[in-house]
MARNU-340513 format. One record per residue: chain; residue number from 1; y, x, z of N, C-alpha, C, O in turn; residue in one letter. Coordinates in steps of 0.1 Angstrom, whole numbers, plus 5000, padded with zeros to 4 digits. Atoms other than C-alpha are relative to their C-alpha. Layout:
ATOM   kette    nr   n.py   n.px   n.pz   ca.py   ca.px   ca.pz   c.py   c.px   c.pz   o.py   o.px   o.pz   rest
ATOM       A   NUM      Y      X      Z       Y       X       Z      Y      X      Z      Y      X      Z      A
...
END
This chain:
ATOM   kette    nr   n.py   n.px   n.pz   ca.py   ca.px   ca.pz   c.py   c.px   c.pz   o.py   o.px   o.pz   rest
ATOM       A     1   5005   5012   5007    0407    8579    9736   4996   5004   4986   4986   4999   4981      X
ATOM       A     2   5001   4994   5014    0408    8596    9702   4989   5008   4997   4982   5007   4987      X
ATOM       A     3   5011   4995   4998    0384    8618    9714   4988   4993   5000   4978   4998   4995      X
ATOM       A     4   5013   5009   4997    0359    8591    9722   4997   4994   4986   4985   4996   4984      X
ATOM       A     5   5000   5005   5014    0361    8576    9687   4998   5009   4992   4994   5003   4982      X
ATOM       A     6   5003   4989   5006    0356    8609    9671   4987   5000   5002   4979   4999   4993      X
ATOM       A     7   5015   4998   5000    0324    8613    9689   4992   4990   4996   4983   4996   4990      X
ATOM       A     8   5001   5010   5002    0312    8578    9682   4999   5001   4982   4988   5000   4976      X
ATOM       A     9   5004   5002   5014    0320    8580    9645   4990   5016   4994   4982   5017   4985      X
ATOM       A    10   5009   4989   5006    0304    8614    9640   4985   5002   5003   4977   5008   4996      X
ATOM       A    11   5011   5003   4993    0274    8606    9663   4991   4988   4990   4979   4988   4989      X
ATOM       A    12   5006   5014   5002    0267    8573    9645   4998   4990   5010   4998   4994   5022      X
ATOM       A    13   5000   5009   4991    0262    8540    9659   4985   4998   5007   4984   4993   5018      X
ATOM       A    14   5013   4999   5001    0225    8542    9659   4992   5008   5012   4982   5003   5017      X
ATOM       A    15   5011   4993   4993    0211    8567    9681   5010   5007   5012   5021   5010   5007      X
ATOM       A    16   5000   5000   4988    0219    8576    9715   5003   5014   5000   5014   5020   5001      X
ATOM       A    17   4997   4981   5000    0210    8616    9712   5012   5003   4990   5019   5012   4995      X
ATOM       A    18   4991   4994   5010    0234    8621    9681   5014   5000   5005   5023   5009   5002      X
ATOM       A    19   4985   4999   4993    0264    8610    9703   5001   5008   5009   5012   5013   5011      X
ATOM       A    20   4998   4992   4984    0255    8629    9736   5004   5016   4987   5013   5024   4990      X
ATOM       A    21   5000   4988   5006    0251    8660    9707   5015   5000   4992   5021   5010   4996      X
ATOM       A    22   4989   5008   5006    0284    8647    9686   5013   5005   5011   5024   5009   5010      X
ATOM       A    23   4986   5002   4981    0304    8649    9726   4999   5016   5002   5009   5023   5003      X
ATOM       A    24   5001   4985   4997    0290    8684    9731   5006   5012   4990   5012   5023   4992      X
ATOM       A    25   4990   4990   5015    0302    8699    9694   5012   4999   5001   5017   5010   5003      X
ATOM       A    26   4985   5003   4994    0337    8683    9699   5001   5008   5013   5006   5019   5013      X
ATOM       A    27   4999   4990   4989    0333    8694    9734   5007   5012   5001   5018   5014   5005      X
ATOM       A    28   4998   4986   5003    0331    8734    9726   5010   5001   4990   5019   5009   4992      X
ATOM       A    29   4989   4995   5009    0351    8732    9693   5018   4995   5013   5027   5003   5018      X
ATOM       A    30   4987   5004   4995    0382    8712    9712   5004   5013   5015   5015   5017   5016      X
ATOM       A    31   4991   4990   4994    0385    8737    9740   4998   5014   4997   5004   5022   5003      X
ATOM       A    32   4999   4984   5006    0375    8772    9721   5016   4994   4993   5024   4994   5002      X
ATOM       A    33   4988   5009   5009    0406    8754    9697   5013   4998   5008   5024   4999   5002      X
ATOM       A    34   4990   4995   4992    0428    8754    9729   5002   5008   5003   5013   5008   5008      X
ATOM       A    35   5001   4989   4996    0422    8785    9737   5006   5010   4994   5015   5017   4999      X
ATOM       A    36   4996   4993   5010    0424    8804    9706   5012   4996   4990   5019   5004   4983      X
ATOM       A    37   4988   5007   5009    0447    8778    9689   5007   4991   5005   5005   4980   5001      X
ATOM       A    38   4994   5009   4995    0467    8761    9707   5009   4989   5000   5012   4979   5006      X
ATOM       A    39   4992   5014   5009    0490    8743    9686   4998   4992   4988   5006   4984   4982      X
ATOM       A    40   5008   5006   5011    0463    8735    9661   4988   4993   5009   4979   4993   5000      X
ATOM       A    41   5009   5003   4986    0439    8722    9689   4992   4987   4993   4980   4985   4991      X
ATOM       A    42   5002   5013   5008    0439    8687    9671   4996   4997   4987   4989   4987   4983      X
ATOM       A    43   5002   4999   5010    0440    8699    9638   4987   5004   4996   4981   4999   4986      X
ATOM       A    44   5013   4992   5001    0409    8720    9643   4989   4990   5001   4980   4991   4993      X
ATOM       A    45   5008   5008   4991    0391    8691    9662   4997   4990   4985   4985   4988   4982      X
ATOM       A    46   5005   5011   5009    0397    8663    9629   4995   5008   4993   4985   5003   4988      X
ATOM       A    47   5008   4993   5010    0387    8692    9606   4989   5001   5002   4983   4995   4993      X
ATOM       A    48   5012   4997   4995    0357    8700    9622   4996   4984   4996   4989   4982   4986      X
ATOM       A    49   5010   5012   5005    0347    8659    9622   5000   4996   4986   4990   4990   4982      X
ATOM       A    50   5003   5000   5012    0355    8660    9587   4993   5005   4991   4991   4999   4980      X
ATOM       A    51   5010   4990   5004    0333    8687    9576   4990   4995   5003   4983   4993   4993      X
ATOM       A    52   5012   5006   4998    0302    8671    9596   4999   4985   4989   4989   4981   4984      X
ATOM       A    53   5004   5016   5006    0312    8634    9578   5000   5005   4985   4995   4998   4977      X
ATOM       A    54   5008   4998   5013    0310    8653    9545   4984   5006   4999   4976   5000   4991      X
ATOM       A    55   5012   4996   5002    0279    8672    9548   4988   4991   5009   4977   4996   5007      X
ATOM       A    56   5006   5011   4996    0261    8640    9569   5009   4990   5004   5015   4990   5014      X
ATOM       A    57   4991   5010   5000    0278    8611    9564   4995   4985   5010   5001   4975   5014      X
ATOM       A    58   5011   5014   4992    0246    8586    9581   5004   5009   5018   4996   5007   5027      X
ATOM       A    59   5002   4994   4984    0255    8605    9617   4996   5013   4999   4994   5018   4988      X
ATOM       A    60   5007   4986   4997    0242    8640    9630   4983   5000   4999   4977   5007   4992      X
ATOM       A    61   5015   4998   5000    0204    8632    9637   4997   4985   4994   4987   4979   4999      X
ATOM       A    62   5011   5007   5007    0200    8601    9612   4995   5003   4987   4999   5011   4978      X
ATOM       A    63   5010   4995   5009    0173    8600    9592   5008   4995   4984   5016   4986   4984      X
ATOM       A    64   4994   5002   5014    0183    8601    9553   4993   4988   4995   4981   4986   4999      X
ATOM       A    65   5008   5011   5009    0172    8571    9531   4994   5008   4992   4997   5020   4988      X
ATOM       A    66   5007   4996   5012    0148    8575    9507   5002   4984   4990   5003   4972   4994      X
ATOM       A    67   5001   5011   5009    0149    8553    9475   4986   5003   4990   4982   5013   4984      X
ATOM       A    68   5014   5004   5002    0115    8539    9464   5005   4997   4985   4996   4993   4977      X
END
């Protein structure tokens, strides 16, 4: 469940592709992360969405505002 709200907030609410892309990044990080880390698995996983929600904070594929 935790997972699903992860992808969701990192995806944005907006666009359709950003979540399916958002599911697939979590995806690969959370089980390379069990793999390699396995008692950091989780820790890896919010770090990772917190790094995307600083460097794009509108989602993965939305568009940036412009101010006129």
């Amino acid at each position: 469940m935790l997972l699903a709200l992860l992808v969701v907030v990192i995806g944005g609410l907006g666009s359709v592709k950003s979540v399916v892309l958002s599911a697939l990044i979590l995806g690969f990080v959370e089980t390379f992360s069990r793999v390699w880390f396995p008692s950091f698995s989780s820790a890896v996983t919010l770090g990772v969405m917190l790094l995307i929600l600083v460097v794009r904070p509108n989602g993965l594929l939305q568009a940036r505002t412009r101010f006129a």
